[in-house]
C-alpha positions as CSV (number, residue, x, y, z in Angstrom):
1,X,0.0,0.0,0.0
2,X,1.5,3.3,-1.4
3,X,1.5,6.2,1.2
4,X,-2.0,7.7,-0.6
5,X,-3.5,5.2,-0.7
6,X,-3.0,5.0,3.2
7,X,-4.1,8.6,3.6
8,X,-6.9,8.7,1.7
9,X,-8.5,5.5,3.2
10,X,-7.7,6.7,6.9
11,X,-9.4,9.8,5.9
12,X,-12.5,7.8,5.0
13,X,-12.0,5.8,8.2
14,X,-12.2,8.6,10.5
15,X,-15.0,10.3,8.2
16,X,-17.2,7.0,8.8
17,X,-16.1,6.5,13.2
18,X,-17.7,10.1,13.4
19,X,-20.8,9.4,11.5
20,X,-24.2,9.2,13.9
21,X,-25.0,5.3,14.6
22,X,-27.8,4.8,12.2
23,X,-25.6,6.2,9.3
24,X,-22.6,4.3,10.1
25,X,-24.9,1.3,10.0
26,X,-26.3,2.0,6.8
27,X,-24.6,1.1,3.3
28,X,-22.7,3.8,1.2
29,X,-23.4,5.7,-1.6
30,X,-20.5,7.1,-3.7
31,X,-20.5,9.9,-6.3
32,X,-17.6,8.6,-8.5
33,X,-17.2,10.6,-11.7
34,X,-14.1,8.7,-13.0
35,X,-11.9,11.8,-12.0
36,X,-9.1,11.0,-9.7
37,X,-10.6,12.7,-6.6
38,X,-13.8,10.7,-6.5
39,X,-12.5,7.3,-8.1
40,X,-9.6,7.5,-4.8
41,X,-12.7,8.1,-2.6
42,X,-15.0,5.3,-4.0
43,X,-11.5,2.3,-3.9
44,X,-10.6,3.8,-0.1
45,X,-14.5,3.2,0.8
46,X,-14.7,-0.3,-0.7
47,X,-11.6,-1.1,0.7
48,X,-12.5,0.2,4.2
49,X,-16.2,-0.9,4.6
50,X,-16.0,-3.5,2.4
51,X,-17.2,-3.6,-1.9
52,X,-20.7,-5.2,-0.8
53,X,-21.6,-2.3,1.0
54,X,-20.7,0.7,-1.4
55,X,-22.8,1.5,-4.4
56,X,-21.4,4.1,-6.6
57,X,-23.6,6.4,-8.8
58,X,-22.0,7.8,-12.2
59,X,-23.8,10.6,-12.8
60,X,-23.5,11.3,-16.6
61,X,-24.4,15.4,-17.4
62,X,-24.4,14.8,-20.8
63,X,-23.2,18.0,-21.8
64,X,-19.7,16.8,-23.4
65,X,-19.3,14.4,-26.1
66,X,-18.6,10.5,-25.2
67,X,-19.9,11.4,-21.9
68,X,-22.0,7.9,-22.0
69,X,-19.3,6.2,-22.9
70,X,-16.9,7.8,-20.2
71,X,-19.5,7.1,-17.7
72,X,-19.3,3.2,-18.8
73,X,-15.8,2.9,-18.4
74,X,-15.3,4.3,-14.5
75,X,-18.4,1.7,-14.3
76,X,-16.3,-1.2,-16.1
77,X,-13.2,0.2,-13.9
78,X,-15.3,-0.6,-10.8
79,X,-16.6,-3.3,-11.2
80,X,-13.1,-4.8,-12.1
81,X,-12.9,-4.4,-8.5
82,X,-16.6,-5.5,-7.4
83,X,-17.7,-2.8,-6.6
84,X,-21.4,-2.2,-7.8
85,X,-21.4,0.9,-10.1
86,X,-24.6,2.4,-12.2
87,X,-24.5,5.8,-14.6
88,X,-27.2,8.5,-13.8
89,X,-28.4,10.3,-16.5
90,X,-29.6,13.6,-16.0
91,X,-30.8,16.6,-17.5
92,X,-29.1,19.9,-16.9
93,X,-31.6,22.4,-16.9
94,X,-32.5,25.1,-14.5
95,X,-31.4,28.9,-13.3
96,X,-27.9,29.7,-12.1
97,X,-26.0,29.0,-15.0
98,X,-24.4,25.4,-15.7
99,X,-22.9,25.3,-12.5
100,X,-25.3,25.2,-10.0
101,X,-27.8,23.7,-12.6
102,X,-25.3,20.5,-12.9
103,X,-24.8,20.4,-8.9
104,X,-28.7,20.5,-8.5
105,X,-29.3,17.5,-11.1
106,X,-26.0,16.0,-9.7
107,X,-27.2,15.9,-6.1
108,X,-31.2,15.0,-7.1
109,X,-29.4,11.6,-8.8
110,X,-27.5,10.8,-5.9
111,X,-30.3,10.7,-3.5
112,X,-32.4,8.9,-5.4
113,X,-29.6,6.4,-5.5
114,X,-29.9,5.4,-2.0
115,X,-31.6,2.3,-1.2
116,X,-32.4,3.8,2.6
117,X,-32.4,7.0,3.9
118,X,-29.9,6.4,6.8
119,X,-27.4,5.8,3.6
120,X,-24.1,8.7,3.8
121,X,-23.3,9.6,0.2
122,X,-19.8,10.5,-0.2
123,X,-18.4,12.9,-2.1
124,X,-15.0,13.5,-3.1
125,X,-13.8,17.1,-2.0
126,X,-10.8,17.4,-1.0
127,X,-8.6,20.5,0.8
128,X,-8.1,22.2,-2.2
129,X,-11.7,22.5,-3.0
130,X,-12.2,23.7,0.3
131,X,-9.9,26.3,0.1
132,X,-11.4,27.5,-3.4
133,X,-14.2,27.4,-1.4
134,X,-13.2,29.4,1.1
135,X,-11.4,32.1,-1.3
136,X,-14.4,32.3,-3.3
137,X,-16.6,33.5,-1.0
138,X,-14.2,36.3,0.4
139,X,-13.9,37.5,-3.4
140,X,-17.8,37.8,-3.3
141,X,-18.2,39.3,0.6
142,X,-19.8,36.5,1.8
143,X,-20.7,36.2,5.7
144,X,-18.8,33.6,8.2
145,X,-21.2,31.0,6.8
146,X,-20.1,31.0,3.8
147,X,-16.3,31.2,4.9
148,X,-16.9,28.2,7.1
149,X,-16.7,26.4,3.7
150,X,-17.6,22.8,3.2
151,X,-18.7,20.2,6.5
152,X,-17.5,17.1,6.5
153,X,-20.7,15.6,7.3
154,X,-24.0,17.6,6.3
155,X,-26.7,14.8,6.0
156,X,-27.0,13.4,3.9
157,X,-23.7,14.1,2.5
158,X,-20.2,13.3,3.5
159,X,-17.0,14.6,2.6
160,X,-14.3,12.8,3.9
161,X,-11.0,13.8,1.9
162,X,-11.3,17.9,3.2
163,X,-7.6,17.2,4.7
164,X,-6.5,15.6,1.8
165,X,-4.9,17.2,-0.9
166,X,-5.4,16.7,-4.3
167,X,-2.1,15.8,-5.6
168,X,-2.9,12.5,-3.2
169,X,-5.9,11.5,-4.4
170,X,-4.2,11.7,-7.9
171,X,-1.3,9.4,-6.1
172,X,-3.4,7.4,-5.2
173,X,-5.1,6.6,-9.0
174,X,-1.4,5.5,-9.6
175,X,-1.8,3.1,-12.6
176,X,-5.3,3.6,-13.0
177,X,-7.3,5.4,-16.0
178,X,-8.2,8.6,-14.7
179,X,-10.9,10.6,-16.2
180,X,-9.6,14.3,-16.3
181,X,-12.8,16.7,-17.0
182,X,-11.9,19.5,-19.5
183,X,-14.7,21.6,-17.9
184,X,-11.9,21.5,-14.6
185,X,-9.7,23.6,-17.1
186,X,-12.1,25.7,-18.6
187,X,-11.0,29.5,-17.9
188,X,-15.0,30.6,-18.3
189,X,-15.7,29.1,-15.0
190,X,-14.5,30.6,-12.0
191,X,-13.4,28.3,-9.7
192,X,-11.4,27.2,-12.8
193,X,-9.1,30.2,-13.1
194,X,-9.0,30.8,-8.8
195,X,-7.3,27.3,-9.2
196,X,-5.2,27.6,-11.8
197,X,-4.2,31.5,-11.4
198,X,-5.4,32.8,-8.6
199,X,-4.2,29.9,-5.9
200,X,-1.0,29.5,-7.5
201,X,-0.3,33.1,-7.4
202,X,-0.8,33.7,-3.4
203,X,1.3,30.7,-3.0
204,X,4.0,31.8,-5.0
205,X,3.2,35.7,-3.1
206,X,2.9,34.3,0.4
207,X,5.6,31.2,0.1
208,X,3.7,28.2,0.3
209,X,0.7,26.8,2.8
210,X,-2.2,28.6,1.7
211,X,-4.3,26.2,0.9
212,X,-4.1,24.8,4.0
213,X,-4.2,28.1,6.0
214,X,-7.4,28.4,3.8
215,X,-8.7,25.4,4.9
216,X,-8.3,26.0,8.6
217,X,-9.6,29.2,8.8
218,X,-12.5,27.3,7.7
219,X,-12.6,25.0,9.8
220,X,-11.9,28.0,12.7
221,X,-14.7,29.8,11.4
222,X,-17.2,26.5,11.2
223,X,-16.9,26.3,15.0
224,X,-17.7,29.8,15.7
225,X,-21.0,29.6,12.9
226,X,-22.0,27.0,15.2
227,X,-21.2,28.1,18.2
228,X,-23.6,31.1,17.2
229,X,-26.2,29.1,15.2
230,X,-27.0,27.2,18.6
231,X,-27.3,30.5,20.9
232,X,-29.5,31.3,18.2
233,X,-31.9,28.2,17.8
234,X,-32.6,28.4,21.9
235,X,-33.5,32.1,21.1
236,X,-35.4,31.0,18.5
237,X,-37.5,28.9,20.2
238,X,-38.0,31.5,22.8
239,X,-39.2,34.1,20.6
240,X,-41.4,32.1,18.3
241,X,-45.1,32.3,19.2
242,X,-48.4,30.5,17.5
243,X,-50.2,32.4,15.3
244,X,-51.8,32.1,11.8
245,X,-50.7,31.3,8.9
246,X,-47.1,31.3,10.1
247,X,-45.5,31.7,13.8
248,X,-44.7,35.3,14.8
249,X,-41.5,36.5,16.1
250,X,-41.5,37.9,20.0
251,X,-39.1,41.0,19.7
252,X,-39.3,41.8,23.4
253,X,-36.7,38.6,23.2
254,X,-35.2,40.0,20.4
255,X,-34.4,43.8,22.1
256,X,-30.8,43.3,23.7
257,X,-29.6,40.6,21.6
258,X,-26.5,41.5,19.3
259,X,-27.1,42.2,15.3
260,X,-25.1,39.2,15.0
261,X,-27.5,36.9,16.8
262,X,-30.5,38.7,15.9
263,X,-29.9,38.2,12.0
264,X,-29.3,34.4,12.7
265,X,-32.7,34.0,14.2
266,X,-34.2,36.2,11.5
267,X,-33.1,34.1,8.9
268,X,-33.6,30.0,11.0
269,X,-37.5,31.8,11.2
270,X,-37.9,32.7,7.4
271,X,-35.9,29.5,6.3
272,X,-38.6,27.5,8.6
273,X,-41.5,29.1,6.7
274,X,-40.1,28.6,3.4
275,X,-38.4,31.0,2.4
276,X,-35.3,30.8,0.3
277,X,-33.0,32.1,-1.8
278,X,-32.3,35.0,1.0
279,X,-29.8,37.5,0.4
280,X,-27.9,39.5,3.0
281,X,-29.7,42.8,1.5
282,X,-33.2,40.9,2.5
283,X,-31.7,39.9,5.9
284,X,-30.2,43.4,6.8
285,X,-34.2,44.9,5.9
286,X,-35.7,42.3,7.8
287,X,-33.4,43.0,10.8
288,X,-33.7,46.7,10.3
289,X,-37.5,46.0,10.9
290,X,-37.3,44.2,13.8
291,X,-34.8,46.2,15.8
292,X,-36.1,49.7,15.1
293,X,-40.1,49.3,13.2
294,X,-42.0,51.1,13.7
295,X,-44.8,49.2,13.1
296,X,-45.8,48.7,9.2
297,X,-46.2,45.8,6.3
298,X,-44.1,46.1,3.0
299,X,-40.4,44.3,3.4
300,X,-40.0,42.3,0.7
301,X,-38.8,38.9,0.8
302,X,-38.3,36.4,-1.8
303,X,-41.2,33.7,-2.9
304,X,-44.2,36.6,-3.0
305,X,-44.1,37.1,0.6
306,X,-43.5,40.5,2.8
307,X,-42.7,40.9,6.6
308,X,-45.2,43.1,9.4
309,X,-44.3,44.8,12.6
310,X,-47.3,45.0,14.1
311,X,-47.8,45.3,18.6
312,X,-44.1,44.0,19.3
313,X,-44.3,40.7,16.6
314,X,-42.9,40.3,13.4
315,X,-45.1,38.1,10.8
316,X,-44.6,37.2,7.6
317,X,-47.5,36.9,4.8
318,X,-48.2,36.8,1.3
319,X,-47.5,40.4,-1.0
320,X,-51.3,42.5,-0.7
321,X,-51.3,43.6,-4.1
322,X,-53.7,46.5,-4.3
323,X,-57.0,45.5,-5.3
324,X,-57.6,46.8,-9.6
325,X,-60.4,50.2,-9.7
C-alpha cells in the first residue's frame, strides 16, 4: 500500500467513526465521476467498509461528447474491483448557469440512489476545494457561513478527503485510467481560473501553505458559525409564538440581543416558513424592521411574501397587491 492510498483510506475511516449510529450502520453511496478525486474516494470506501456495502452512482451530465461512454468505463473500472457501479443520466436544466444547474441535477441523482435514507453519500472534495471554497466566498463578501466552507458531514452528504490534498488522491489513482474533466480547465468558470491562477499566485506571493491556511480558517470559522447558530436556535424557540398562517416572532426577546444573533434568528424563522433564496440585503431589511419598526407591512422577501411589525411581533404573509379600480 502506497503512502496515498494509506491517507486517503484513513481519511474515509475517521470520516465514517464520526458518522451518527444509524448512518454508520447503513450502506454507502459514492459519487464517482471517473476523475481521480472521486475514483480515490469510491476504492478507499470499498476497501474500508467492504465492496458489498458501497454503491457508486455515475452521474453522466451529458453535456460533453462521449460522456455515455466515459461514464461506462469508470463503471467497467469498478466493477473490475466488485464494486457495484450504475450511470445517472440527467438533464441539466434550470437557473444559475451550468454550475449550479449540474450540482442540482447532480445531487437529485445521488439521493435517489440510496436504497435507505440512513445511507451517507460520499463525495470526493478534498482540501483544495475547500480552500477554493473558502477564497471564493471572500472575493464575493460572503458572511462567516459562507467562509466556514464545506462540512464534513451535512446529512445526507459526506466529505471525507477535506484534509487531503489533491495531488494525493491523484497518487493514489497511480496506474489507473483517470478521467480528467476538460470543464476542470475551462477558464470561463470561476473556480477554474481561482485554481489555476489565482491559488498559484498567493502561494508563490505568500511562500507556500495557503491552501491549507485556507482550509483552517474554515474550519476556525465552522466552530464559531456554530457556536452562534446554537445560541440562536434556543432564542429562537423562545421568541417564536403561535399564530396564523405562520409563527410570529417575539421582539421583546429579540431587544438586547447583538445584530449578529439577531440576524441568525431572523433568517432559521424565514428558512422555517419557506423562504429561500435570502440575500444579505433581505436579511439586513428584515433586521432593520425588527430592531427599530416602527410598526408597518411592505419588506420584501423572496417567494411573494412581505414581513409586518405589528404590537411587538414580526409576521410574515403573502405580498397584498392592491386590489384593480
Amino acid at each position: 500500500m502506497t503512502t496515498a492510498v494509506f491517507e486517503v483510506r484513513r481519511a474515509v475511516r475517521d470520516a465514517l467513526a464520526a458518522l451518527p449510529d444509524a448512518a454508520r450502520r447503513a450502506p454507502l453511496v459514492v459519487g464517482c465521476s471517473g476523475g481521480a478525486d472521486s475514483l480515490a474516494l469510491t476504492l478507499a470506501a470499498a476497501a474500508v467498509r467492504g465492496p458489498d456495502y458501497v454503491r457508486a452512482v455515475v452521474v453522466d451530465h451529458r453535456l460533453q461528447d462521449g460522456s455515455a461512454e466515459r461514464a461506462a468505463a469508470t463503471v467497467a473500472l469498478l466493477a473490475e474491483r466488485g464494486i457495484a457501479a450504475r450511470v445517472h443520466a440527467v438533464d441539466v436544466t434550470g437557473p444559475g448557469g451550468i454550475e449550479a444547474a449540474a450540482r442540482r441535477a447532480r445531487q437529485a441523482a445521488l439521493c435517489a440512489a440510496r436504497p435507505h435514507p440512513d445511507c451517507p453519500i460520499l463525495l470526493g472534495h478534498t482540501l483544495d476545494d475547500q480552500a477554493e471554497t473558502v477564497l471564493l466566498g471572500l472575493g464575493r463578501g460572503s458572511g462567516a457561513r459562507s467562509l466556514a466552507g464545506m462540512r464534513r458531514w451535512d446529512p445526507p452528504w459526506l466529505r471525507p478527503l477535506l484534509t487531503v490534498r489533491r495531488t494525493t488522491t491523484r497518487a493514489a489513482c497511480a496506474g489507473l485510467e483517470v478521467w480528467d474533466d476538460p470543464h476542470n480547465a475551462d477558464p470561463r468558470f470561476t473556480r477554474v481560473r481561482l485554481r489555476h491562477e489565482v491559488l498559484p499566485l498567493l502561494e508563490d506571493v505568500l511562500s507556500g501553505g495557503v491552501a491549507e491556511a485556507l482550509a483552517r480558517t474554515a474550519e476556525q470559522l465552522r466552530e464559531d458559525v456554530d457556536a452562534l447558530e446554537a445560541v440562536a436556535a434556543q432564542l429562537l424557540a423562545a421568541t417564536c409564538t403561535p399564530a396564523a398562517p405562520t409563527p410570529e416572532l417575539d421582539l421583546g426577546v429579540l431587544a438586547d440581543v447583538p445584530p449578529a444573533l439577531r440576524r441568525r434568528v431572523l433568517r432559521a424563522w424565514l428558512t422555517a416558513a419557506g423562504v429561500t433564496g435570502l440575500t444579505a440585503t433581505h436579511l439586513h431589511a428584515a433586521d432593520a424592521l425588527a430592531a427599530h419598526g416602527p410598526d408597518r407591512a411592505g419588506v420584501a422577501v423572496p417567494g411573494g411574501l412581505e414581513l409586518y411589525r405589528a404590537h411587538g411581533r414580526l409576521g410574515i404573509r403573502p405580498v397584498r397587491w392592491p386590489s384593480a379600480r
